[in-house]
PALO-440617 format. One record per residue: x, y, z of N, C-alpha, C in turn; residue number from 1. Coordinates in steps of 0.1 Angstrom, whole numbers, always signed. Layout:
N
> X	Y	Z	X	Y	Z	X	Y	Z	NUM
...
This chain:
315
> +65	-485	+52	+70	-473	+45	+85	-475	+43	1
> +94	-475	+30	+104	-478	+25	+113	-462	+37	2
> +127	-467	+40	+134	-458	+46	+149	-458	+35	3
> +156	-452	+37	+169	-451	+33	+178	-443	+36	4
> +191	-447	+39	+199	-439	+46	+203	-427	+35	5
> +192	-416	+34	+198	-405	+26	+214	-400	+20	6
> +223	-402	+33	+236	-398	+28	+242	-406	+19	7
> +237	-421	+20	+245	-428	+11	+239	-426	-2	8
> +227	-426	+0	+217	-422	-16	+218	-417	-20	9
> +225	-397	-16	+222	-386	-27	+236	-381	-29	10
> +250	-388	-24	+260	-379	-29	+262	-379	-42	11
> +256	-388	-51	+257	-385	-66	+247	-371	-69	12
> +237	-368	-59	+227	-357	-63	+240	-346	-64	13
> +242	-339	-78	+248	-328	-80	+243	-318	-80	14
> +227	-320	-89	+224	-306	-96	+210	-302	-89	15
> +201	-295	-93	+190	-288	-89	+179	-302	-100	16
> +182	-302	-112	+174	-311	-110	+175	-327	-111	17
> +193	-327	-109	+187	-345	-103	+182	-343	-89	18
> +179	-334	-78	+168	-331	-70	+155	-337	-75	19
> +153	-329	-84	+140	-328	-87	+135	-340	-88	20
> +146	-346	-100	+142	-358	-103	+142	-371	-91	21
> +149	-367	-82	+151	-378	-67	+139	-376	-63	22
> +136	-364	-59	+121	-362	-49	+114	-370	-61	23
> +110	-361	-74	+97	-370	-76	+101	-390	-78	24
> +107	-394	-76	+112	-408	-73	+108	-414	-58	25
> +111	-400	-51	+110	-409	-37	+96	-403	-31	26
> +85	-395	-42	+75	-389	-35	+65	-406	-40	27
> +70	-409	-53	+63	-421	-60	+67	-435	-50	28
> +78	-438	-49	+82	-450	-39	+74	-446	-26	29
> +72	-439	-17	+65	-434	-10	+49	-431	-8	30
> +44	-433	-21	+27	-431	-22	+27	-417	-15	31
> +30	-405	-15	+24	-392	-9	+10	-389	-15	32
> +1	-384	-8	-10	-381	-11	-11	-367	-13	33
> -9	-359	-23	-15	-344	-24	-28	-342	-24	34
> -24	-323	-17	-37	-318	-15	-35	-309	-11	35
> -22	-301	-11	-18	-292	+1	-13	-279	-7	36
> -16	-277	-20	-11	-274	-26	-5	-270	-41	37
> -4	-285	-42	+0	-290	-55	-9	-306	-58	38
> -13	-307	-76	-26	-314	-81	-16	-323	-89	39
> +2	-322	-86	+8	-332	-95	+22	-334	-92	40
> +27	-345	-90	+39	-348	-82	+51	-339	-88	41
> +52	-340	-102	+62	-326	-107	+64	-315	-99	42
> +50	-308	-101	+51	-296	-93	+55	-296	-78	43
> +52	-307	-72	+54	-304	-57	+67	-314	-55	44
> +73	-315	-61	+89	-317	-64	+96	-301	-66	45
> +94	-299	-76	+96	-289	-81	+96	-275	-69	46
> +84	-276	-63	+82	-264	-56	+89	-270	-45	47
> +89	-281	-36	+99	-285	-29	+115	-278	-27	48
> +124	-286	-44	+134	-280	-41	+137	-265	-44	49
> +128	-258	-50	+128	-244	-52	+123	-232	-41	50
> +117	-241	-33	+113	-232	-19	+125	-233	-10	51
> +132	-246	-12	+145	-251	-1	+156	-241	-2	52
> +156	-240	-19	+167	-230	-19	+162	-214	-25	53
> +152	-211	-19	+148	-198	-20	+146	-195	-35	54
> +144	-199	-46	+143	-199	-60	+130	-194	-63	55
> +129	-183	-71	+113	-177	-73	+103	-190	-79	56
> +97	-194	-80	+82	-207	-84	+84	-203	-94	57
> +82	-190	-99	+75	-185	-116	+85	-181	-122	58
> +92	-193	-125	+104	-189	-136	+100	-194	-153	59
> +103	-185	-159	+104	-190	-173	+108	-197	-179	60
> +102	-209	-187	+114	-223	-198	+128	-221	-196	61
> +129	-210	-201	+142	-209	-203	+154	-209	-189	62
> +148	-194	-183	+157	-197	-168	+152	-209	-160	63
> +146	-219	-161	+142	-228	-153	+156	-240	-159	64
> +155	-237	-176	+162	-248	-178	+181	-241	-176	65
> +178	-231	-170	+195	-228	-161	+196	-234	-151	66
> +189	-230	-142	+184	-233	-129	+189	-251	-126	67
> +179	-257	-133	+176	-272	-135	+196	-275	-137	68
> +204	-272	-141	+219	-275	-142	+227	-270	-134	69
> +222	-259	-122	+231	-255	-115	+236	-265	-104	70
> +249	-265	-100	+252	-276	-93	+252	-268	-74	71
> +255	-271	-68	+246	-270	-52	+256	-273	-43	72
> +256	-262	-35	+269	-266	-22	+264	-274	-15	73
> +272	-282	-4	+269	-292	+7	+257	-288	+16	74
> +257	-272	+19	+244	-267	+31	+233	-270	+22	75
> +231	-264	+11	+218	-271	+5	+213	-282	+3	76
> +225	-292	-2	+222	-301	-2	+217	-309	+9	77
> +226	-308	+18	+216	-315	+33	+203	-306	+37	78
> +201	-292	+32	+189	-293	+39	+179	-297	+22	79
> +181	-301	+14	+173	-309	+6	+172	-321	+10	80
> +182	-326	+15	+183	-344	+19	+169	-341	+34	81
> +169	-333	+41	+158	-332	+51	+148	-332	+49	82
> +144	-321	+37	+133	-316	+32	+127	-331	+27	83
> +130	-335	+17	+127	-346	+10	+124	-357	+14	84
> +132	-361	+28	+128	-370	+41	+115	-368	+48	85
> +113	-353	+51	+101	-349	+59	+88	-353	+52	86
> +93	-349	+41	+77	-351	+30	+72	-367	+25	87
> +83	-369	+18	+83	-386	+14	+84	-396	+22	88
> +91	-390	+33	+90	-406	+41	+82	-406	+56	89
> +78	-389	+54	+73	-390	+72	+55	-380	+66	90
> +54	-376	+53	+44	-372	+47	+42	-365	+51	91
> +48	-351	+54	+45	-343	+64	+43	-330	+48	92
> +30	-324	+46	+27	-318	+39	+40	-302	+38	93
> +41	-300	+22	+51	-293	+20	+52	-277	+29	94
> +37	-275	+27	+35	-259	+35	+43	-259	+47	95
> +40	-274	+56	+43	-271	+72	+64	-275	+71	96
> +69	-279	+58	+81	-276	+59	+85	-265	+56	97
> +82	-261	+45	+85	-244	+44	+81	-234	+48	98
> +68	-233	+57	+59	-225	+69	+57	-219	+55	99
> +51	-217	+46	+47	-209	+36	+32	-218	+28	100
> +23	-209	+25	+9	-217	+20	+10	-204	+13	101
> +2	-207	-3	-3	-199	-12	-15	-203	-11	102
> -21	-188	-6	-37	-187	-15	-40	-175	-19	103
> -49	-177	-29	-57	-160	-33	-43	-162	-43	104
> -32	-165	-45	-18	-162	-49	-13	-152	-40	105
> -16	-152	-31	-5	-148	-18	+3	-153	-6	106
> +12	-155	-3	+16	-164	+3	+16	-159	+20	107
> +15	-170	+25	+10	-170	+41	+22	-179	+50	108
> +19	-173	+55	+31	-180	+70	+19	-190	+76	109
> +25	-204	+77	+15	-214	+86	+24	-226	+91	110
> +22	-230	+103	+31	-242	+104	+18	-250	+115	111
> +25	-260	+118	+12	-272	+119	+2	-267	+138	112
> +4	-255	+139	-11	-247	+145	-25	-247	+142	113
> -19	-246	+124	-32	-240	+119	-33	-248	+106	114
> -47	-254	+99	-47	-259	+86	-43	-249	+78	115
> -37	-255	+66	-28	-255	+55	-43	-247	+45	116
> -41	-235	+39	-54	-227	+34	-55	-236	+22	117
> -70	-242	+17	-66	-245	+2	-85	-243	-1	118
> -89	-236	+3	-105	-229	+6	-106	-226	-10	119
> -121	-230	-13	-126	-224	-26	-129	-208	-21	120
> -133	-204	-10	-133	-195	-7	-125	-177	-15	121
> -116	-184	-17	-104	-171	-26	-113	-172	-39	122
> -122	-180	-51	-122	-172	-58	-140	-165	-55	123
> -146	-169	-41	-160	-158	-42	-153	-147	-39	124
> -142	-145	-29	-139	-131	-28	-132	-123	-36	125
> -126	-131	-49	-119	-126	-61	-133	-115	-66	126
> -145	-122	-68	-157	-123	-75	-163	-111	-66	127
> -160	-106	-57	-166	-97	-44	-178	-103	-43	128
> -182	-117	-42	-195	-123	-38	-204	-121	-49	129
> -199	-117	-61	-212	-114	-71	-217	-133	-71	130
> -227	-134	-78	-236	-124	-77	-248	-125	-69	131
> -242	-126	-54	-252	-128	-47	-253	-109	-37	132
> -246	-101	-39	-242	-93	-37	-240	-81	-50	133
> -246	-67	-49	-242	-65	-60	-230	-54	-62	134
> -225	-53	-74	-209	-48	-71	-206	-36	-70	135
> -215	-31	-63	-216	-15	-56	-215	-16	-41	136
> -216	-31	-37	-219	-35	-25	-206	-32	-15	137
> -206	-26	-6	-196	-19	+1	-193	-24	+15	138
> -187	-35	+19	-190	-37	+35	-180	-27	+46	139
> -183	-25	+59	-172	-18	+63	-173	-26	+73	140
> -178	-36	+81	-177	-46	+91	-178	-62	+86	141
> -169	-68	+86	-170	-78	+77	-164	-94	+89	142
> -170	-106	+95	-169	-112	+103	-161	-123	+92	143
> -146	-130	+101	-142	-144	+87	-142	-152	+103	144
> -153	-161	+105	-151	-167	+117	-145	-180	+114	145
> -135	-187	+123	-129	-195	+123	-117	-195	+110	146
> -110	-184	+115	-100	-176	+112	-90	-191	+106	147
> -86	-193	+115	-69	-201	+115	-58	-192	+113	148
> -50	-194	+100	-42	-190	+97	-45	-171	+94	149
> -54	-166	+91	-60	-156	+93	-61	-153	+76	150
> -60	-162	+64	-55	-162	+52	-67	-153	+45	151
> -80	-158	+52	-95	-156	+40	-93	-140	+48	152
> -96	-138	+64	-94	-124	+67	-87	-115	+57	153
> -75	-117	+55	-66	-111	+50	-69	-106	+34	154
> -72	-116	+29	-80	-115	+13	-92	-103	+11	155
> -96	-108	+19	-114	-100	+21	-108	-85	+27	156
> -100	-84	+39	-93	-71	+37	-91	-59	+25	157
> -82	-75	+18	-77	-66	+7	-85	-67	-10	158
> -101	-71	-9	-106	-70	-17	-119	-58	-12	159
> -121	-57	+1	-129	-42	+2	-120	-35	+11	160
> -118	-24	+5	-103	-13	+12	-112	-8	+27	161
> -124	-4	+22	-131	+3	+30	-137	-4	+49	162
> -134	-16	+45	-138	-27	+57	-132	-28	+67	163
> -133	-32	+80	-127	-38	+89	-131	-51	+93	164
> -124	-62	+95	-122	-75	+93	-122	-81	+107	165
> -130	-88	+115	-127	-92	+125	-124	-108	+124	166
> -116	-115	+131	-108	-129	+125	-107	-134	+137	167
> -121	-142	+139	-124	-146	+150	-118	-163	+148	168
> -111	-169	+164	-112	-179	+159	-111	-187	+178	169
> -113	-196	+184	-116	-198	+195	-103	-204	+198	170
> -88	-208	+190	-77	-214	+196	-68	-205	+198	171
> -66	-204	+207	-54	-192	+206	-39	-192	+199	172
> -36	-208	+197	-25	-209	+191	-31	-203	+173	173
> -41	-208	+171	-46	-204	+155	-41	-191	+159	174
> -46	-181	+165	-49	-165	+167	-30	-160	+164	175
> -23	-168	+174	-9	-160	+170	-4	-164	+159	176
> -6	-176	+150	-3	-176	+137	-13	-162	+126	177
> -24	-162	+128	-29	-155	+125	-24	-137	+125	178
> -17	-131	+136	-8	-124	+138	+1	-117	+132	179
> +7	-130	+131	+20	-128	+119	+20	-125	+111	180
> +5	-134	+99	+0	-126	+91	-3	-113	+86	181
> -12	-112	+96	-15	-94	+95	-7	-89	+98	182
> +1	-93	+106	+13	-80	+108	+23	-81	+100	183
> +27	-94	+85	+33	-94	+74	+28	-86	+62	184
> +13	-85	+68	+6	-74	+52	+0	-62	+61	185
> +7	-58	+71	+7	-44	+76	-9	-41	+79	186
> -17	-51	+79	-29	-51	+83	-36	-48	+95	187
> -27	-41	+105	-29	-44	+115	-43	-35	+121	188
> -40	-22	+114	-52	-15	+111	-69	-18	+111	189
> -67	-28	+102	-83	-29	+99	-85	-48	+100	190
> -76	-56	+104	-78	-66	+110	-74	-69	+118	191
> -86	-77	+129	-85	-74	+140	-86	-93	+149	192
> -78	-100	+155	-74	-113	+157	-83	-113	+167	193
> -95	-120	+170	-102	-125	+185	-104	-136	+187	194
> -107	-140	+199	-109	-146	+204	-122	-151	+214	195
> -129	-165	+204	-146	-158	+209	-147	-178	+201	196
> -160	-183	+211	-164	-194	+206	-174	-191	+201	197
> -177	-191	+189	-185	-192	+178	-188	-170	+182	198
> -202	-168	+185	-202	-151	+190	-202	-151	+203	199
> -195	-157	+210	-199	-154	+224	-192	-143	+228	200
> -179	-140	+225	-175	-127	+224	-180	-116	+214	201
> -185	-117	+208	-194	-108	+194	-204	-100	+199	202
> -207	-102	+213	-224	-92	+213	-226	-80	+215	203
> -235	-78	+203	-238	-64	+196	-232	-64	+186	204
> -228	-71	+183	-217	-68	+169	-226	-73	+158	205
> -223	-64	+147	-230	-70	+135	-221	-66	+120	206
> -228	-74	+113	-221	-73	+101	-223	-70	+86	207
> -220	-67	+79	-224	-68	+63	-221	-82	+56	208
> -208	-88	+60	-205	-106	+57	-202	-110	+65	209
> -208	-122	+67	-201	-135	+80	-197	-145	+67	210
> -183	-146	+71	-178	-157	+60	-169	-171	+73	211
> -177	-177	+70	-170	-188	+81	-169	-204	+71	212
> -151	-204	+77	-146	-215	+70	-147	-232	+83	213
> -154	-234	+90	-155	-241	+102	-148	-256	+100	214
> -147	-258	+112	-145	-274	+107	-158	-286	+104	215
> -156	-291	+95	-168	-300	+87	-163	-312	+80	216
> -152	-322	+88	-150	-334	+83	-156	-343	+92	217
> -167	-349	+81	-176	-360	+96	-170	-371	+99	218
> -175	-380	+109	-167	-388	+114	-160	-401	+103	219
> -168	-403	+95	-164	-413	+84	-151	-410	+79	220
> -151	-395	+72	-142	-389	+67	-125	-392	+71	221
> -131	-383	+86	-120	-385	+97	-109	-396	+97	222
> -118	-405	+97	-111	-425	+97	-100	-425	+85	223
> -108	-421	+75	-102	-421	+62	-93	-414	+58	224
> -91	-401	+68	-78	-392	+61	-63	-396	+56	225
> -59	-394	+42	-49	-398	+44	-37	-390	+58	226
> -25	-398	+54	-11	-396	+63	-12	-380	+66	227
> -13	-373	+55	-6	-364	+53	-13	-352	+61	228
> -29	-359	+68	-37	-345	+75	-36	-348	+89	229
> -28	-360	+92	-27	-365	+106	-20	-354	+107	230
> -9	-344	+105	+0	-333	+106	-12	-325	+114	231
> -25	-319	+107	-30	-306	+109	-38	-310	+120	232
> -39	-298	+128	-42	-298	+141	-61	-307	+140	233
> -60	-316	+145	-74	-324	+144	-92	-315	+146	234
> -88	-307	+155	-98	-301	+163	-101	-287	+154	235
> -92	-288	+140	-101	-276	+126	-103	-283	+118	236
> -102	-298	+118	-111	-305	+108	-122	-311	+113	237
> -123	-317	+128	-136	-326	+130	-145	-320	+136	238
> -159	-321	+131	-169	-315	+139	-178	-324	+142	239
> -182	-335	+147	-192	-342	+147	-194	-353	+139	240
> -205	-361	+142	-205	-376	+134	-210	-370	+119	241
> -217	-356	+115	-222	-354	+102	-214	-344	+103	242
> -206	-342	+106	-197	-327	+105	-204	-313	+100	243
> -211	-315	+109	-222	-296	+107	-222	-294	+122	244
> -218	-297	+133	-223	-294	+149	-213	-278	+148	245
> -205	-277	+145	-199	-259	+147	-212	-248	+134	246
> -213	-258	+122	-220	-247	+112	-236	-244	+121	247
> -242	-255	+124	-254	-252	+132	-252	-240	+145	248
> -241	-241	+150	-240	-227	+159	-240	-219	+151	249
> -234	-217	+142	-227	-201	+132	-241	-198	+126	250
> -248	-213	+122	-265	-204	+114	-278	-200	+121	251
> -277	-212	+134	-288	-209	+143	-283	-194	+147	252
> -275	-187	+149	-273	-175	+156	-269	-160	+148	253
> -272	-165	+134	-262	-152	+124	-272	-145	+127	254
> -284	-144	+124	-295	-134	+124	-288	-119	+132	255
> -289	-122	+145	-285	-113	+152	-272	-106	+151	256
> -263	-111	+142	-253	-108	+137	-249	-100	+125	257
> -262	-105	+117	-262	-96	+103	-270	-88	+104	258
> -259	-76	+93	-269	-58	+94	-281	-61	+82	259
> -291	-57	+82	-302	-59	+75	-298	-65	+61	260
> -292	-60	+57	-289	-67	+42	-275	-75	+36	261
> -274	-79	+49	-258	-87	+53	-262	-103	+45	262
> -252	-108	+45	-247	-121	+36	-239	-135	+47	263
> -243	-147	+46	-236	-153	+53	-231	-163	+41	264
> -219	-164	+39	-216	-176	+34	-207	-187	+44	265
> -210	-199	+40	-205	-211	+52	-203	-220	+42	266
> -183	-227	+42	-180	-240	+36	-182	-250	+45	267
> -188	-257	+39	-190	-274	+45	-183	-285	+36	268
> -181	-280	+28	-172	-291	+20	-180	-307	+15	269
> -174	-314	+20	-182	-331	+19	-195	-329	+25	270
> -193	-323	+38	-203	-325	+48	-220	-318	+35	271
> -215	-310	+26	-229	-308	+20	-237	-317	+19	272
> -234	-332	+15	-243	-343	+19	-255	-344	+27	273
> -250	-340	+40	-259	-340	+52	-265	-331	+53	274
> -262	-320	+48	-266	-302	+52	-285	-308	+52	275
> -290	-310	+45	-304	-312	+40	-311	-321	+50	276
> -308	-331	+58	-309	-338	+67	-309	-329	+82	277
> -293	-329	+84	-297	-316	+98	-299	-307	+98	278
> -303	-297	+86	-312	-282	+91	-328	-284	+83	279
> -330	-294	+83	-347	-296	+81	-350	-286	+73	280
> -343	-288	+62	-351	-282	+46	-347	-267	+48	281
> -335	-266	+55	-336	-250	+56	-334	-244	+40	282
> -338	-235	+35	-333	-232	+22	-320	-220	+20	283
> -309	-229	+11	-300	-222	+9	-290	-217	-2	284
> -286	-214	-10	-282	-210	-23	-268	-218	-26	285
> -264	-228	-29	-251	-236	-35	-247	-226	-42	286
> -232	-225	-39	-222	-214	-45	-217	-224	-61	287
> -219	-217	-71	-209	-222	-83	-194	-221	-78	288
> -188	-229	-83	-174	-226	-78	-165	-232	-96	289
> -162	-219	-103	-158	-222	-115	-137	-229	-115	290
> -135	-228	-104	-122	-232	-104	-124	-240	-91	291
> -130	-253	-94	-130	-262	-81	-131	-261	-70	292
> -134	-274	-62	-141	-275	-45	-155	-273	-47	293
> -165	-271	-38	-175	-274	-38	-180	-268	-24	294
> -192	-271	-16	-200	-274	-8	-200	-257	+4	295
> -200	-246	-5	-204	-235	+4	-217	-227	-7	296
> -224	-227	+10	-235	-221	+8	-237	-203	+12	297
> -246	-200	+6	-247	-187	+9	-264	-182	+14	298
> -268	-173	+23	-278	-176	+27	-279	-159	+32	299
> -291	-150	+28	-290	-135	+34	-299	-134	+41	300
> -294	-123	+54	-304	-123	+65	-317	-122	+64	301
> -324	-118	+53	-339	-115	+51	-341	-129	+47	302
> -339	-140	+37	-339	-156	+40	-339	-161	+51	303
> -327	-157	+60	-334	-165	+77	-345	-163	+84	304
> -346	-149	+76	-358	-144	+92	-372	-153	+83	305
> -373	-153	+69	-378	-157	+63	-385	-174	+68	306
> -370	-178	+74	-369	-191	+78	-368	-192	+92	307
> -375	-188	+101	-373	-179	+114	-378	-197	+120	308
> -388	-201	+117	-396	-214	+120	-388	-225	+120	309
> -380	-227	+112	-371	-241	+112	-358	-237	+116	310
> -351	-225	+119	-339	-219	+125	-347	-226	+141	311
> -358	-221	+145	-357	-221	+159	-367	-237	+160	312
> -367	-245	+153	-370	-257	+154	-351	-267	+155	313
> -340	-261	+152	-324	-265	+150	-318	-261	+165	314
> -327	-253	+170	-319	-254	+188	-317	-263	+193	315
């Protein structure tokens, strides 16, 4: 991996965007891998040096092409010369330098505790689950297991007013990031941070949705990740050599967790591959996902019990 002594490289950097233009130079000399965020080196240039110096993202042509000429005191400039180091030369994904992740279009406090949100999940709950759910459908107990950052909690909060959100997740470091969150969108009310391996702290508890985002990168996967997920804490991406050993607890046991006419949806991501293989033909509904990602399923408790025979053939 190419190094350079920054100081001598950017005292010509004046402006905001010969920034721009350096990063995307040294994101390209560098090979970064996106995924964290941004789908094009521009942008995550861009959003780079405009998070560094507190610059709103959603500026207009016009004020962008102000912006782009303004020239930059010395403190900015070195914490750009950092910023730009962290990412391009040490690949350390943008979210975990600026502790900030957008999802749903809301932005989240996360630093390398907890994976970086980038869940298809935000647009089923845009969607209130239609249409596996119908849109009268009202939850007031609503389970987001394997919380992390507490991001999808938080969403699903604020897409049924009426609910309370429990944001279960078994690391306790995830849990106090999760925290902050809720206590940044005053949530503290109706979401609630636990601490529980898969339901073992849950009993009695039931729900109207179990939405669980688990870890499901199998072992192939794993090997393969690029630079940039070595950052995220390993132990919310890997689950096993087919990456379903956490979704098999979450499904063998939802029954008793869902209220008669409750909903489970579960991302597996890649791991969908395998899904068919380790739950022996269970049957389950593939979510459309009209703004990308893939591999969550959806599955309602009268289908399990339905499937009562091959659930208890997966113990």
């Amino acid at each position: 991996m190419q190094t350079h002594d920054h100081n001598s490289d950017t005292h010509n950097l004046l402006t905001i965007g010969d920034w721009i233009r350096f990063t995307i130079s040294e994101c390209h000399r560098n090979d970064i891998f996106l995924g964290h965020g941004t789908d094009n080196i521009w942008d995550e240039a861009e959003h780079l040096v405009f998070q560094a110096l507190d610059i709103p993202l959603m500026l207009g042509q016009a004020q962008k092409s102000v912006v782009y000429q303004s020239r930059l005191i010395q403190d900015e400039i070195d914490k750009l010369d950092t910023w730009v180091r962290l990412r391009a030369q040490h690949a350390k994904p943008l979210p975990y330098i600026s502790n900030i992740a957008w999802f749903a279009q809301m932005p989240f406090y996360v630093d390398e505790r907890v994976l970086i949100p980038r869940s298809p999940f935000a647009e089923l709950i845009n969607k209130r689950f239609a249409p596996f759910v119908s849109k009268h459908f009202s939850p007031t107990h609503i389970l987001d297991m394997c919380t992390g950052s507490g991001c999808i909690a938080i969403i699903l909060a604020k897409a049924f007013e009426d609910a309370a959100v429990d944001a279960v997740d078994i690391d306790m470091d995830a849990l106090e990031v999760a925290s902050i969150n809720i206590a940044n969108y005053q949530l503290e009310e109706r979401v609630y941070p636990i601490s529980s391996d898969v339901y073992t702290e849950l009993k009695g508890q039931q729900y109207d949705l179990i939405i669980a985002n688990p870890p499901y990168v199998d072992a192939q996967d794993m090997a393969d990740l690029p630079q940039e997920y070595h950052h995220e804490p390993e132990h919310a991406l890997a689950s096993g050599a087919d990456g379903l050993d956490l979704t098999m607890k979450i499904v063998s046991h939802a029954i008793e967790h869902l209220r008669d006419d409750g909903w489970l949806f579960v991302e597996v991501g890649n791991s969908e591959v395998n899904f068919a293989e380790r739950f022996n033909g269970l049957q389950v509904t593939w979510c459309e996902l009209e703004q990308g990602g893939s591999g969550i399923f959806a599955v309602s408790k009268a289908q399990l019990i339905a499937q009562q025979d091959i659930l208890d053939e997966l113990e």
